[in-house]
C-alpha positions in Angstrom: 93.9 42.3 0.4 90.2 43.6 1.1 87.9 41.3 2.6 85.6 41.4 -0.3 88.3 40.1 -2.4 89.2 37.4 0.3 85.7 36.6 0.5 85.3 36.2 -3.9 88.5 33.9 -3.1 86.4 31.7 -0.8 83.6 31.0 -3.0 85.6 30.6 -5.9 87.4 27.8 -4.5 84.1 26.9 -2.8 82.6 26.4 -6.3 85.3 24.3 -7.9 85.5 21.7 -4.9 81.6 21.6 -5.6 82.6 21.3 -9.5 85.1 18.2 -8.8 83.2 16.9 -6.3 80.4 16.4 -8.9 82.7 15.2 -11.6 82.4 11.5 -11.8 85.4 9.5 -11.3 86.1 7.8 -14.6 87.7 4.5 -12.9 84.1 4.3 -11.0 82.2 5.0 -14.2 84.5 2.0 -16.2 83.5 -0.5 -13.2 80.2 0.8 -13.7 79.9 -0.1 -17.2 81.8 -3.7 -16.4 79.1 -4.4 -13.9 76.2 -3.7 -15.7 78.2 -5.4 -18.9 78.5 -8.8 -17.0 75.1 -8.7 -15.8 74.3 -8.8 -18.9 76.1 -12.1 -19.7 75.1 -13.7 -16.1 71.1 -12.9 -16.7 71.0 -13.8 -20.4 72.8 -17.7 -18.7 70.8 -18.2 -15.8 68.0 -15.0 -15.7 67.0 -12.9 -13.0 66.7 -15.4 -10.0 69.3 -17.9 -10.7 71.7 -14.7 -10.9 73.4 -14.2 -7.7 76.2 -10.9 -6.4 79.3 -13.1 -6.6 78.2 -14.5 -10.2 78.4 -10.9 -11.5 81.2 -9.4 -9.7 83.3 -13.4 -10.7 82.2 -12.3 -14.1 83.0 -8.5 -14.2 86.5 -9.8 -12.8 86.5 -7.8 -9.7 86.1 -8.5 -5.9 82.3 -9.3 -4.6 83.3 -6.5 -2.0 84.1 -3.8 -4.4 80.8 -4.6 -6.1 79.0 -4.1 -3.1 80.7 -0.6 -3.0 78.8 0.6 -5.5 75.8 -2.1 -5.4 74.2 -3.0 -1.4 72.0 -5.4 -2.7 71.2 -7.4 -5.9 67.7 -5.3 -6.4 69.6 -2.1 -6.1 72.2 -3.4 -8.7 68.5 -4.4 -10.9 67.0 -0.9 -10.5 70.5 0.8 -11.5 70.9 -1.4 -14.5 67.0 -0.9 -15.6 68.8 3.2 -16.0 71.5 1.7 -17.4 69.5 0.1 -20.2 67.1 2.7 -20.9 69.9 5.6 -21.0 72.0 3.9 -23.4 69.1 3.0 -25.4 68.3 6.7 -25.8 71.5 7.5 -26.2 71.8 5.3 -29.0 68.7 6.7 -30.6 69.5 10.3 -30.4 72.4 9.6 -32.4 70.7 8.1 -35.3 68.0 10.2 -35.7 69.0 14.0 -34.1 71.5 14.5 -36.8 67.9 14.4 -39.4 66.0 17.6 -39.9 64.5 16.3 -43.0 61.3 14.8 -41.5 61.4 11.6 -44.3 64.9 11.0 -43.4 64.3 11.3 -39.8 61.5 8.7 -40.2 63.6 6.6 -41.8 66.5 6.9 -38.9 63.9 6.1 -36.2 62.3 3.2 -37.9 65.7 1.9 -39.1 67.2 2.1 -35.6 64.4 0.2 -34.3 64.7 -2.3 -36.7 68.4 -2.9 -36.2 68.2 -3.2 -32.4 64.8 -5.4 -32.6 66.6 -7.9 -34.7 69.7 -8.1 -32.9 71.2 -10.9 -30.9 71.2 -9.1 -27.7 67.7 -8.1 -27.6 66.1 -11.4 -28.7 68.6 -13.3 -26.5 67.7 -11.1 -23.5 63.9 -12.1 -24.0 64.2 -15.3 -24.5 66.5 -15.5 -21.3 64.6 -13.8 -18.7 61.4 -12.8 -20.3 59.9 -12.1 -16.9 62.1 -9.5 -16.5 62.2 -7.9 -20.0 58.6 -7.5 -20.6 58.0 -5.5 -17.1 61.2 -3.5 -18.4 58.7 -2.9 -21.5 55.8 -2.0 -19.4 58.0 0.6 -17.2 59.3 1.6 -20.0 55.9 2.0 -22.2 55.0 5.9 -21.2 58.5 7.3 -21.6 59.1 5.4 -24.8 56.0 7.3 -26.1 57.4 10.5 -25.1 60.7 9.9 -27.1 58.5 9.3 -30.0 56.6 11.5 -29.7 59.5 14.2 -29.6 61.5 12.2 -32.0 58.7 12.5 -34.6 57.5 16.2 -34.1 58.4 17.3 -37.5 57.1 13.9 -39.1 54.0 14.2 -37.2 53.5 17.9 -38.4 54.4 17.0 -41.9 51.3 14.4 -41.5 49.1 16.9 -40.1 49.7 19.5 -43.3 48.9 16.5 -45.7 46.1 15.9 -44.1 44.5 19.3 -43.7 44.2 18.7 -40.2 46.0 18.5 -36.8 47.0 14.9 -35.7 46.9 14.0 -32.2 50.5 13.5 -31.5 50.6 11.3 -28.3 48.1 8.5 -30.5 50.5 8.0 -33.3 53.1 7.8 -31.0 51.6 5.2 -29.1 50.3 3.2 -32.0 53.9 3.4 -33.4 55.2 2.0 -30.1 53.0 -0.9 -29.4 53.5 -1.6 -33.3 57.3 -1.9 -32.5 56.5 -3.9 -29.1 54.8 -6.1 -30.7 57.6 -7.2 -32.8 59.3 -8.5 -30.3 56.8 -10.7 -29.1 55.9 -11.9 -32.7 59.2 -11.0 -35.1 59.2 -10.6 -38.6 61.0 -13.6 -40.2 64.1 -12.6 -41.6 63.3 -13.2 -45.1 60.5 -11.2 -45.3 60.6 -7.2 -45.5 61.8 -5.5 -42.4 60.0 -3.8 -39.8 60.8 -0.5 -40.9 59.6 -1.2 -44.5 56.4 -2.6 -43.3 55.4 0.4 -41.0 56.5 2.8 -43.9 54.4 1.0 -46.2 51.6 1.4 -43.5 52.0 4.6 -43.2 52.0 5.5 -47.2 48.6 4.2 -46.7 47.0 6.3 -44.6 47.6 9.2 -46.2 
């Protein structure tokens, strides 16, 4: 065999040891998701400082050291489950609305998707729980929640734009359609009336 062919050899198994190494173990990615799941639980209980290692790992079912394999310290378990929250979030609201071209209908998706999650048990529980906590996850989270709208809404905001005659500074509505949903939180709509998303539709049909 030539050397250069040894030497291809090399680096292709080089390359796939590099390739597993960075595939994530799925039986650490499951007791990923049943650690951040069970903080969950333990912080909507008894919130961010009456929360302790051993309450999560007791409720997660696994051993407080096995925890701390993946976790040194209850702030470091805080900050990974912050990223937990906001990539599932986004997750969650890429499915709804990328499957839209149709700027209405991709409107719709985003407002809608906002609306379920806003008026679900888990958000309002988690406020009400450990509001401390949830409203500096809002701050943090302001700036890139902007920038998801703000890409989410392209098309709609261009569709704006032509029916105005003029170009519409994309980053404002964003942000005024982001403190509008943050606001909701703080003061929900009662469930009897109309729904967030019909109410900021309605809004909008007036501004035109």
């Amino acid at each position: 065999m030539r050397s250069a062919d040894i030497g291809t050899g090399v680096r292709d198994l080089r390359s796939r040891a590099l390739d597993r190494a960075r595939r994530p173990d799925p039986r650490a990615v499951a007791t990923r998701q049943r650690i951040f799941e069970a903080t969950t639980r333990v912080m909507q209980r008894v919130g961010v400082a009456g929360m302790s290692i051993q309450d999560i790992a007791v409720e997660a079912d696994i051993a407080r050291g096995t925890l701390y394999r993946y976790f040194s310290s209850k702030i470091a378990l805080l900050d990974a489950y912050t990223d937990f929250m906001r990539s599932s979030f986004d997750a969650a609201l890429h499915a709804a609305v990328d499957p839209h071209d149709d700027p209405q209908l991709r409107l719709e998706a985003f407002l809608g998707f906002f609306d379920r999650y806003l008026n679900s048990e888990q958000a309002r529980s988690f406020l009400e729980a450990e509001p401390e906590f949830a409203l500096g996850y809002f701050r943090r989270a302001f700036d890139g929640g902007v920038a998801k709208t703000r890409d989410a809404l392209g098309p709609v905001f261009d569709l704006w734009s032509a029916k105005a005659g003029r170009a519409l500074d994309h980053g404002l509505l964003a942000e005024v359609i982001m403190r509008f949903l943050l606001s909701h939180v703080l003061v929900p709509v009662p469930h009897d009336e109309k729904g967030l998303a019909q109410r900021l539709m309605e809004f909008v049909s007036q501004q035109r």
